[in-house]
Biotite code that builds the C-alpha atoms (Angstrom):
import biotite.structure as struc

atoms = struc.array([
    struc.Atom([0.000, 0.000, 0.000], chain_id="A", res_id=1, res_name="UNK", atom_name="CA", element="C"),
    struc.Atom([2.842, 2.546, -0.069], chain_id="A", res_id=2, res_name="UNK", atom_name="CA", element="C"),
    struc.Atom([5.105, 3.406, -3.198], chain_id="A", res_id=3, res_name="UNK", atom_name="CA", element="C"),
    struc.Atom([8.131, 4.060, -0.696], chain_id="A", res_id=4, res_name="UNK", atom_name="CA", element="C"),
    struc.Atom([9.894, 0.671, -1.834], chain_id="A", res_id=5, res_name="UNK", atom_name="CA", element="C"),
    struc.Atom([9.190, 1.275, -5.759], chain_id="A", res_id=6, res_name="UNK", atom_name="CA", element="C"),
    struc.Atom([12.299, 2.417, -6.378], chain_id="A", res_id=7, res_name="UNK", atom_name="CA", element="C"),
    struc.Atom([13.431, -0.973, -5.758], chain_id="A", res_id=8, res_name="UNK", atom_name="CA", element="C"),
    struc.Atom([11.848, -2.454, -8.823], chain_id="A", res_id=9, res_name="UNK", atom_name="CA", element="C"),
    struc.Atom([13.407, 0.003, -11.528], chain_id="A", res_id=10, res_name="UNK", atom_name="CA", element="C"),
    struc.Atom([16.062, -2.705, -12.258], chain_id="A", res_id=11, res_name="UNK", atom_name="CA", element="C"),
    struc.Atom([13.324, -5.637, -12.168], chain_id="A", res_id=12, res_name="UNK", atom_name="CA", element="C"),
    struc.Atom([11.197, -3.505, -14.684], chain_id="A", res_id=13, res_name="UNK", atom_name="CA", element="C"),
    struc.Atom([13.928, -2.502, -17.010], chain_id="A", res_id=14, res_name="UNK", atom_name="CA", element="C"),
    struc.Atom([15.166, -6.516, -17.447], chain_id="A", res_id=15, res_name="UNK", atom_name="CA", element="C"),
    struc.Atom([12.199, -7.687, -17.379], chain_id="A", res_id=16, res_name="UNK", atom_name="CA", element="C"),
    struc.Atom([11.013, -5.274, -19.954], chain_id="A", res_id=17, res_name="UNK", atom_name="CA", element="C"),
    struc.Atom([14.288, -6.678, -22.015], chain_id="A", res_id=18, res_name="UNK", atom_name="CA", element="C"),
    struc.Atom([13.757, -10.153, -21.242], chain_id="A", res_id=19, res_name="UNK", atom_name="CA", element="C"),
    struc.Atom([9.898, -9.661, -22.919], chain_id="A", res_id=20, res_name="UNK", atom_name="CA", element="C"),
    struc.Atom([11.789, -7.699, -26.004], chain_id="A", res_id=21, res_name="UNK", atom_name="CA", element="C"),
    struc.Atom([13.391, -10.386, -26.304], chain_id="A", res_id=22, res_name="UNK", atom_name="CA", element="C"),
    struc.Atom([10.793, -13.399, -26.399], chain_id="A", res_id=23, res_name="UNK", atom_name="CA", element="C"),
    struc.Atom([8.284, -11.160, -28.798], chain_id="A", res_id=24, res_name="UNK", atom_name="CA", element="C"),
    struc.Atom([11.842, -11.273, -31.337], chain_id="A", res_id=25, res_name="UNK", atom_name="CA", element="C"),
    struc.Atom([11.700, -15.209, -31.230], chain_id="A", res_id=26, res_name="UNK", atom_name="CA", element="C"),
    struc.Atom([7.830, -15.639, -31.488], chain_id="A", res_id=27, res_name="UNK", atom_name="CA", element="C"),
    struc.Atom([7.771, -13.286, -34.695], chain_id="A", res_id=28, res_name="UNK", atom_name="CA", element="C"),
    struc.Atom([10.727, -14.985, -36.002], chain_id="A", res_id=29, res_name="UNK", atom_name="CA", element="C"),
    struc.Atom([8.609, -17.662, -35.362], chain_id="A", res_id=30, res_name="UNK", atom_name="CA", element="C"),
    struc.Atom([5.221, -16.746, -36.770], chain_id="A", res_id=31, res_name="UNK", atom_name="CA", element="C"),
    struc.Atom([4.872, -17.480, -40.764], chain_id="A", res_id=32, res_name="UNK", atom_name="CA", element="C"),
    struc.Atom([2.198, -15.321, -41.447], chain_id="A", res_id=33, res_name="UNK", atom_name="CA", element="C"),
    struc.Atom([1.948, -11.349, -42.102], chain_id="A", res_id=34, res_name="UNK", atom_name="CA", element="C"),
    struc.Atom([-1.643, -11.159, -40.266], chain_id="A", res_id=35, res_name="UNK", atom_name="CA", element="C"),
    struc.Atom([-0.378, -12.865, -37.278], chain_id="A", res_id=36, res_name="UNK", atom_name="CA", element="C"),
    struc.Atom([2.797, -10.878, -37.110], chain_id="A", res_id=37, res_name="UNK", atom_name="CA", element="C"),
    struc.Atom([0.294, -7.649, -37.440], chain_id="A", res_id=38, res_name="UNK", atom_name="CA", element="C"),
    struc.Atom([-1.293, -8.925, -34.418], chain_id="A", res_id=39, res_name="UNK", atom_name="CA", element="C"),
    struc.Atom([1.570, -9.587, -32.376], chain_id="A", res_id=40, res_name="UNK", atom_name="CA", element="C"),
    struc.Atom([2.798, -6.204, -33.303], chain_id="A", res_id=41, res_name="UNK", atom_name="CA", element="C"),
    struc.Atom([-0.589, -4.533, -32.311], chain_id="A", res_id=42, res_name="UNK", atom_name="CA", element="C"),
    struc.Atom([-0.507, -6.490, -29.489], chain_id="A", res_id=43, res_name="UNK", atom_name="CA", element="C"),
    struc.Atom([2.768, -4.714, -28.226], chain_id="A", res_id=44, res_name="UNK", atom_name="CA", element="C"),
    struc.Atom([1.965, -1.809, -29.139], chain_id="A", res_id=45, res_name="UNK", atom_name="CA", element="C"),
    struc.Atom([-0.748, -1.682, -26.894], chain_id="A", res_id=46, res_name="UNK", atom_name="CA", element="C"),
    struc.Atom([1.615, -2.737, -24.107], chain_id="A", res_id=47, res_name="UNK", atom_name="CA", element="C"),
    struc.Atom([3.697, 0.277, -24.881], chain_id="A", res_id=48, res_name="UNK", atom_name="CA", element="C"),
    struc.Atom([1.245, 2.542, -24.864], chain_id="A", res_id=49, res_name="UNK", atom_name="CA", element="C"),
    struc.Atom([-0.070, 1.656, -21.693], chain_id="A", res_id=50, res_name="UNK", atom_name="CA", element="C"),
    struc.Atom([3.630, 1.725, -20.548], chain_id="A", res_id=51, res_name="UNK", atom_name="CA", element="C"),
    struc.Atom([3.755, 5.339, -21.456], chain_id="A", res_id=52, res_name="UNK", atom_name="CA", element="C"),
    struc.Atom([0.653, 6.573, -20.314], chain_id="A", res_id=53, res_name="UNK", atom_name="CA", element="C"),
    struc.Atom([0.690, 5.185, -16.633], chain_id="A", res_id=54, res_name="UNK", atom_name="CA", element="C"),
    struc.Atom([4.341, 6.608, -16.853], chain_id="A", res_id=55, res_name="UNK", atom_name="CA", element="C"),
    struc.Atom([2.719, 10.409, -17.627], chain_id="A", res_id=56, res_name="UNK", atom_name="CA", element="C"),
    struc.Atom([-0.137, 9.973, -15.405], chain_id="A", res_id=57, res_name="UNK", atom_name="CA", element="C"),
    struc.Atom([2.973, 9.490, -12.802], chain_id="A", res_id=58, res_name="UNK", atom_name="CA", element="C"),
    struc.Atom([4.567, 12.983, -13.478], chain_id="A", res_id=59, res_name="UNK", atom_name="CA", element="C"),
    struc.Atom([1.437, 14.565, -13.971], chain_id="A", res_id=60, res_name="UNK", atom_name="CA", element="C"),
    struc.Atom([0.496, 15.149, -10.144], chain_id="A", res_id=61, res_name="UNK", atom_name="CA", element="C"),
    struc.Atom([1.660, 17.737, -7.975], chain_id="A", res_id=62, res_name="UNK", atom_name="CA", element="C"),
    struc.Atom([4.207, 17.033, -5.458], chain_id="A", res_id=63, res_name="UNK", atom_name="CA", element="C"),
    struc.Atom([2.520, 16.764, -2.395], chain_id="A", res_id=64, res_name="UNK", atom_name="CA", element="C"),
    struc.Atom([2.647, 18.935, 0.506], chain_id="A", res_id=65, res_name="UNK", atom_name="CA", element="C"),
    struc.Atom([5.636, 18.004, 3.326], chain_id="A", res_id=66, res_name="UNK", atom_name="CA", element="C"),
    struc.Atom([4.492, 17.823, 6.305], chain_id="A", res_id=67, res_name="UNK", atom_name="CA", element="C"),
    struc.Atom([7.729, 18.749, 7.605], chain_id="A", res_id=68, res_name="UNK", atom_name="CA", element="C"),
    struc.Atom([7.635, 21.806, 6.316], chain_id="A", res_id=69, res_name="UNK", atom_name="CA", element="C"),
    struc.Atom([4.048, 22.894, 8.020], chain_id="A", res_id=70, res_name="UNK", atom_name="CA", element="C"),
    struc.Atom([6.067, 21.883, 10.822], chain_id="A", res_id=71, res_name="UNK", atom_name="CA", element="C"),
    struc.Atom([8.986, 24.230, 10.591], chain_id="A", res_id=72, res_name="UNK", atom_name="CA", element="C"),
    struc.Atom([6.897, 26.670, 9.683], chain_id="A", res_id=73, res_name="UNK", atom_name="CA", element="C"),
    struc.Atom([4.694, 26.075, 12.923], chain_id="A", res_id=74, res_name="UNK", atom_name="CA", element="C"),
    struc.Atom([8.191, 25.960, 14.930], chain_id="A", res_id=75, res_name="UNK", atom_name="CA", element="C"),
    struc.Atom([9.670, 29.206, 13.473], chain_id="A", res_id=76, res_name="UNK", atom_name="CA", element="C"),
    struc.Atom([6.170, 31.071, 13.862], chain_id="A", res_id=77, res_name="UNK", atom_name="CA", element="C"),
    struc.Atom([5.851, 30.724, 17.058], chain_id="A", res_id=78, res_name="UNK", atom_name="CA", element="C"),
    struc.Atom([10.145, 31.617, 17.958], chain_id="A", res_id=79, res_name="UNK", atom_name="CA", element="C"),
    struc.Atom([10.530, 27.964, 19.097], chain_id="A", res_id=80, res_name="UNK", atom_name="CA", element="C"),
    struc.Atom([14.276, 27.117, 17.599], chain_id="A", res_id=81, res_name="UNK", atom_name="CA", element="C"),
    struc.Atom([15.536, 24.799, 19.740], chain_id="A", res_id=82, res_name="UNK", atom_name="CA", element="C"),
    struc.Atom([14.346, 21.149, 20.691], chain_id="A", res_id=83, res_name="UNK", atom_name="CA", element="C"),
    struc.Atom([14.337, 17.612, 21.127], chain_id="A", res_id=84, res_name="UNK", atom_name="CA", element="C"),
    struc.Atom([12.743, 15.099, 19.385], chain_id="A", res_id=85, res_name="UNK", atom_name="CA", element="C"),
    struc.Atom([12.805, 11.559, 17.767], chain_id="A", res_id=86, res_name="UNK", atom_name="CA", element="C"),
    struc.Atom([15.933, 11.101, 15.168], chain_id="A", res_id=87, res_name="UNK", atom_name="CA", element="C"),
    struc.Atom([13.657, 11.486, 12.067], chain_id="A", res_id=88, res_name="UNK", atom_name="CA", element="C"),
    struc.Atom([11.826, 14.331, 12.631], chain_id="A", res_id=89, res_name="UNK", atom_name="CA", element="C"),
    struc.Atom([14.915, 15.840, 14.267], chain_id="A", res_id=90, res_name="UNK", atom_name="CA", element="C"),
    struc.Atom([17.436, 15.624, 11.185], chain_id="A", res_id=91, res_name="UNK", atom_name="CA", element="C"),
    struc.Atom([14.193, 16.545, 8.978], chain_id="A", res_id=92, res_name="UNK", atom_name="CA", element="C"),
    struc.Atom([13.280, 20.035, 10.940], chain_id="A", res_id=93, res_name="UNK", atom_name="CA", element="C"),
    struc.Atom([16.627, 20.987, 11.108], chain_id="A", res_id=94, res_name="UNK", atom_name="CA", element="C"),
    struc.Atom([17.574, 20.469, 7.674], chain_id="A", res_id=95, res_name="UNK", atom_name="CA", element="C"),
    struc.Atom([14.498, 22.048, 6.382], chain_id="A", res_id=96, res_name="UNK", atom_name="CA", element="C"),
    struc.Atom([14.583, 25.345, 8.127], chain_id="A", res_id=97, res_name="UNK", atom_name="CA", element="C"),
    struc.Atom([18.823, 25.669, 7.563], chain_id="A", res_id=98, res_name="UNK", atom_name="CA", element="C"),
    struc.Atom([19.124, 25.521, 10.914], chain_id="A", res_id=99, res_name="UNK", atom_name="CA", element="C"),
    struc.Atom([17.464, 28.258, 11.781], chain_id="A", res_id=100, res_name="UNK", atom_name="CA", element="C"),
    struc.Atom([15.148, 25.342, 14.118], chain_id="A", res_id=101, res_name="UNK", atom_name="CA", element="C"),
    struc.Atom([17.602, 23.131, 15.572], chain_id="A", res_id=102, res_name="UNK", atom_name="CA", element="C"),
    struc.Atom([15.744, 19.828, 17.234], chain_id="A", res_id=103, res_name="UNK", atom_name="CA", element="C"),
    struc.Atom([18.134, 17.622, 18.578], chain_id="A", res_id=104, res_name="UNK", atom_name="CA", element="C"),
    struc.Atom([17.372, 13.787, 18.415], chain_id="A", res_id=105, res_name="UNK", atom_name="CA", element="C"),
    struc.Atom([16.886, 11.569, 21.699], chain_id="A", res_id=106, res_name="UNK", atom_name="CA", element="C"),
    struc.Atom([15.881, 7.940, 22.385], chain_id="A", res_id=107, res_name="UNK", atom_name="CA", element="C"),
    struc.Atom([14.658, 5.948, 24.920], chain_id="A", res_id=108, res_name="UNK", atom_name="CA", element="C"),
    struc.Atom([16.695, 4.798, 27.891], chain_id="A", res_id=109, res_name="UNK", atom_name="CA", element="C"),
    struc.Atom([15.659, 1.070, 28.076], chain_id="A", res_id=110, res_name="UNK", atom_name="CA", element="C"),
    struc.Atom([16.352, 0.807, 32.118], chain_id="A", res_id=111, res_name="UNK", atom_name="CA", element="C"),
    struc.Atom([13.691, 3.543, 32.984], chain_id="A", res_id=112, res_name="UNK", atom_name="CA", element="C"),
    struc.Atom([11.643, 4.262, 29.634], chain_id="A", res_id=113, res_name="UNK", atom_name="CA", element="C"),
    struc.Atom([13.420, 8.442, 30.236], chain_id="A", res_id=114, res_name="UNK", atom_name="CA", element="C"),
    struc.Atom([14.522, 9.998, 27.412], chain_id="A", res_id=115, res_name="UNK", atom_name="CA", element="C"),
    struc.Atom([18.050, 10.772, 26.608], chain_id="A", res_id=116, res_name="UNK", atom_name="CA", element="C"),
    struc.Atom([20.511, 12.021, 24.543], chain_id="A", res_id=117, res_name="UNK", atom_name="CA", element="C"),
    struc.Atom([21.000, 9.275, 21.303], chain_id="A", res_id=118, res_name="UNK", atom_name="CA", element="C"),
    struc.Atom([24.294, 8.932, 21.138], chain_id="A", res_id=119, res_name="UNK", atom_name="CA", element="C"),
    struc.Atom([25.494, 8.180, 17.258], chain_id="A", res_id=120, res_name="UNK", atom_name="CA", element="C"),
    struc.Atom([27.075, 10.936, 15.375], chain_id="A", res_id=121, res_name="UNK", atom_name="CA", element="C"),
    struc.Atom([26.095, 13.693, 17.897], chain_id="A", res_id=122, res_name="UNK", atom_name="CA", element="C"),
    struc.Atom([28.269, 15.681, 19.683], chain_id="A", res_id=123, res_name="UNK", atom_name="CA", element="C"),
    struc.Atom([27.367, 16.149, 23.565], chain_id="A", res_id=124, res_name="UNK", atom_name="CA", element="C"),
    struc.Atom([27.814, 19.509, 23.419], chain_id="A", res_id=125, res_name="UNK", atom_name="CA", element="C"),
    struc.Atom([24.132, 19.623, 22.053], chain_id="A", res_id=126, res_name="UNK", atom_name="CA", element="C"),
    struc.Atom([22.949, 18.262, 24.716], chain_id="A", res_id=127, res_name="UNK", atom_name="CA", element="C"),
    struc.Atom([21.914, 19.557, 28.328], chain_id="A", res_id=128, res_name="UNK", atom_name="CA", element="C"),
    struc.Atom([19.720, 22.275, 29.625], chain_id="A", res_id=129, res_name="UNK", atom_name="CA", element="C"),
    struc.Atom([17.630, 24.829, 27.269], chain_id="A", res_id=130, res_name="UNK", atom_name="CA", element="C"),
    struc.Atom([15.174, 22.959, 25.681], chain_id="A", res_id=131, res_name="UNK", atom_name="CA", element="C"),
    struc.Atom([11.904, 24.460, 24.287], chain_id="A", res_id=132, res_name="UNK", atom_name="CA", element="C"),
    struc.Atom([9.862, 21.901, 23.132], chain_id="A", res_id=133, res_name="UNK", atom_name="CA", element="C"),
    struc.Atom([9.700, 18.174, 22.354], chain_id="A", res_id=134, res_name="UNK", atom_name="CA", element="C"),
    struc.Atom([8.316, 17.204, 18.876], chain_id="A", res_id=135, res_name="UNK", atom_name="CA", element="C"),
    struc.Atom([7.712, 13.479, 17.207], chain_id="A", res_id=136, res_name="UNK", atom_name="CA", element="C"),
    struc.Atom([6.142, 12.090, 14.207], chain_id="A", res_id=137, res_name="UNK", atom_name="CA", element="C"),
    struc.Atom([3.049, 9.626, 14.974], chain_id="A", res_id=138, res_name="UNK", atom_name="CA", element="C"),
    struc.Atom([3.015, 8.683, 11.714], chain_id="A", res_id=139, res_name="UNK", atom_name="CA", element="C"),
    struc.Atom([6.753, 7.392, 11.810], chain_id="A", res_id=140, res_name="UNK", atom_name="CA", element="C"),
    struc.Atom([6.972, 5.820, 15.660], chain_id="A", res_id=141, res_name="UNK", atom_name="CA", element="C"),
    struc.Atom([10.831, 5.514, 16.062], chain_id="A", res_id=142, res_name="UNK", atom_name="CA", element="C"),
    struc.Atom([12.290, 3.755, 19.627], chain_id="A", res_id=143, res_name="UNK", atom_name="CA", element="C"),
    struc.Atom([9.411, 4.840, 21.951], chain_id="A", res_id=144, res_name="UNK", atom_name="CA", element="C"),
    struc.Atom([10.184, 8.320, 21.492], chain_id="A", res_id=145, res_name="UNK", atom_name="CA", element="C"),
    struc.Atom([6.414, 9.802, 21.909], chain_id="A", res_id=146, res_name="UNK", atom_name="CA", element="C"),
    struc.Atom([4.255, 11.517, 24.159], chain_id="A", res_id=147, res_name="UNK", atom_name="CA", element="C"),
    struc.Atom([4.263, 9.355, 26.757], chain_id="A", res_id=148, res_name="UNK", atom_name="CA", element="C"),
    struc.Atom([8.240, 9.002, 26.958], chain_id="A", res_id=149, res_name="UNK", atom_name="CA", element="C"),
    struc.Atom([7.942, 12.477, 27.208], chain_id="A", res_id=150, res_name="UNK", atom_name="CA", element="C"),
    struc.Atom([5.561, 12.568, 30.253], chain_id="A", res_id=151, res_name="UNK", atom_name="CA", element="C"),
    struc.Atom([7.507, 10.072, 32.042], chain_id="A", res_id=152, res_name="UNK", atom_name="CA", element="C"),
    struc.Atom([10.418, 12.329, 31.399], chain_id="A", res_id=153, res_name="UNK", atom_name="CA", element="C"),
    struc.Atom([9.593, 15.996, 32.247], chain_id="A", res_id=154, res_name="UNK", atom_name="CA", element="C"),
    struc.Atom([5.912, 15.795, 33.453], chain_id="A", res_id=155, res_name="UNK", atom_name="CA", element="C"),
    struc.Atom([2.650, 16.409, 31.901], chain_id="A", res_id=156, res_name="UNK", atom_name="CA", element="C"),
    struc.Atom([3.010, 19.056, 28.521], chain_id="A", res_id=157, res_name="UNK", atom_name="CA", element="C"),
    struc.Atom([1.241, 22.298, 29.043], chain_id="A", res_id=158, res_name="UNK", atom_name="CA", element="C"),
    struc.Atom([0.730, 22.206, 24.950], chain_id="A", res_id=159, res_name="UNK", atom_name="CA", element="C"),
    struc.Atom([0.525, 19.465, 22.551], chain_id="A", res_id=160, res_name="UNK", atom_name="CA", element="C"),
    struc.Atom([-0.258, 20.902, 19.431], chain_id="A", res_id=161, res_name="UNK", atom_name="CA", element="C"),
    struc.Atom([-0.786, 18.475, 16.014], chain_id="A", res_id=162, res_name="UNK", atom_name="CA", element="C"),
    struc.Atom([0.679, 19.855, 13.135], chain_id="A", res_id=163, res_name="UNK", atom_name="CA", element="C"),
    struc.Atom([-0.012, 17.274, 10.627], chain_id="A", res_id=164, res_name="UNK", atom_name="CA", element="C"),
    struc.Atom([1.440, 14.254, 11.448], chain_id="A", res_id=165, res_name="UNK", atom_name="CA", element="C"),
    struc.Atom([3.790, 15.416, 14.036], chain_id="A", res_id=166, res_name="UNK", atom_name="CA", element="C"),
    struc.Atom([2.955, 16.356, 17.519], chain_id="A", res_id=167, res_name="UNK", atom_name="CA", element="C"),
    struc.Atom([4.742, 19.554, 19.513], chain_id="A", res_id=168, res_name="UNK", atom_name="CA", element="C"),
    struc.Atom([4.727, 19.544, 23.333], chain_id="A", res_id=169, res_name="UNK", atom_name="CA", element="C"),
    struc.Atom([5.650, 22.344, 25.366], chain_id="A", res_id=170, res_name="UNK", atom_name="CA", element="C"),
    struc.Atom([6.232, 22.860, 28.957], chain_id="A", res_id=171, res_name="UNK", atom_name="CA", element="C"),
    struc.Atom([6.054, 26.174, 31.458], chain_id="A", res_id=172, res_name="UNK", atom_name="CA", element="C"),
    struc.Atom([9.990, 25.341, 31.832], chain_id="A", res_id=173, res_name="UNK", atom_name="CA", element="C"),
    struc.Atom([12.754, 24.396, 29.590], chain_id="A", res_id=174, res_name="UNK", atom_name="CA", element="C"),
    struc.Atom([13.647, 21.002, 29.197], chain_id="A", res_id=175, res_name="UNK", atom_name="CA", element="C"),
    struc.Atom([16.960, 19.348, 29.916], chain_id="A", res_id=176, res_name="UNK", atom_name="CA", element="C"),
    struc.Atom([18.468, 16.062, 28.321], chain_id="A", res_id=177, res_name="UNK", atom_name="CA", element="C"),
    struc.Atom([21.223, 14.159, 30.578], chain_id="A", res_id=178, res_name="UNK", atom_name="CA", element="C"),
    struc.Atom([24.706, 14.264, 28.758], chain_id="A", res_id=179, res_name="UNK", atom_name="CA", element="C"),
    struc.Atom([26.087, 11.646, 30.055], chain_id="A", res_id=180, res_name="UNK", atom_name="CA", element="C"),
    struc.Atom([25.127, 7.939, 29.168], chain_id="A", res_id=181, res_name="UNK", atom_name="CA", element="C"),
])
């Protein structure tokens, strides 16, 4: 149900569309007649065209709205520029808004369910006290990094605003991560 994996079938569609190229060669090789070689030739014809058309009909459409950028735009409206959040949504926001939003990714500690720092490619200098807001993606779940990690880790959210699929929380007080592990 989702075209995320298509890409993965470019090379089975391109030999496959060979191997068939190849097989319609031998059967009209094959076939003595001119009417039947018409029909074979009609045949794959119509093949192509269908080909072709689903191919336009696939360039056709707009690109559809991000919903990461709804979310920058949410974060930078309302002055909130730095954060935490799940590693997804974290590398997204902060790529999409140049840094101008900087949301820091965090897991789960697996001991007490309390979020802290993730700890591959990241410096800990980005880590520690001065948190605005936490932010995840329920459309994406990554590592228990939600709402209710969240709770369990700094309390109940004054805010949790949806913008599209994500989720913002904010609290009366900054938010701190541990830096050490």
């Amino acid at each position: 149900s989702s075209n995320v994996y298509d890409r993965y079938m470019t090379s089975v569609v391109i030999f496959g569309s060979i191997l068939a190229a190849r097989l319609v060669g031998r059967v009209a090789e094959r076939v003595g007649t001119r009417r039947m070689r018409a029909a074979l030739l009609a045949a794959a014809s119509l093949v192509l065209v269908g080909y072709v058309a689903s191919f336009a009909s696939s360039l056709t459409p707009p690109p559809p709205v991000q919903a990461s950028t709804a979310l920058v735009g949410y974060l930078e409206a309302h002055h909130l520029t730095l954060g935490i959040g799940d590693y997804w949504t974290s590398s997204i926001a902060t790529v999409e808004s140049s840094e101008a939003v900087q949301v820091r990714p965090v897991t789960t500690d697996s001991a007490n369910g309390y979020l802290r720092r993730y700890n591959r490619q990241m410096t800990s200098a980005w880590y520690g006290e001065g948190f605005q807001f936490f932010v995840y993606n329920t459309a994406l779940p990554w590592q228990s990094v939600d709402a209710q990690s969240a709770t369990a880790s700094f309390g109940a959210p004054l805010h949790v605003i949806p913008v599209s699929t994500y989720r913002v929380l904010t609290w009366g007080h900054y938010l701190s991560v541990p830096v050490a592990l």
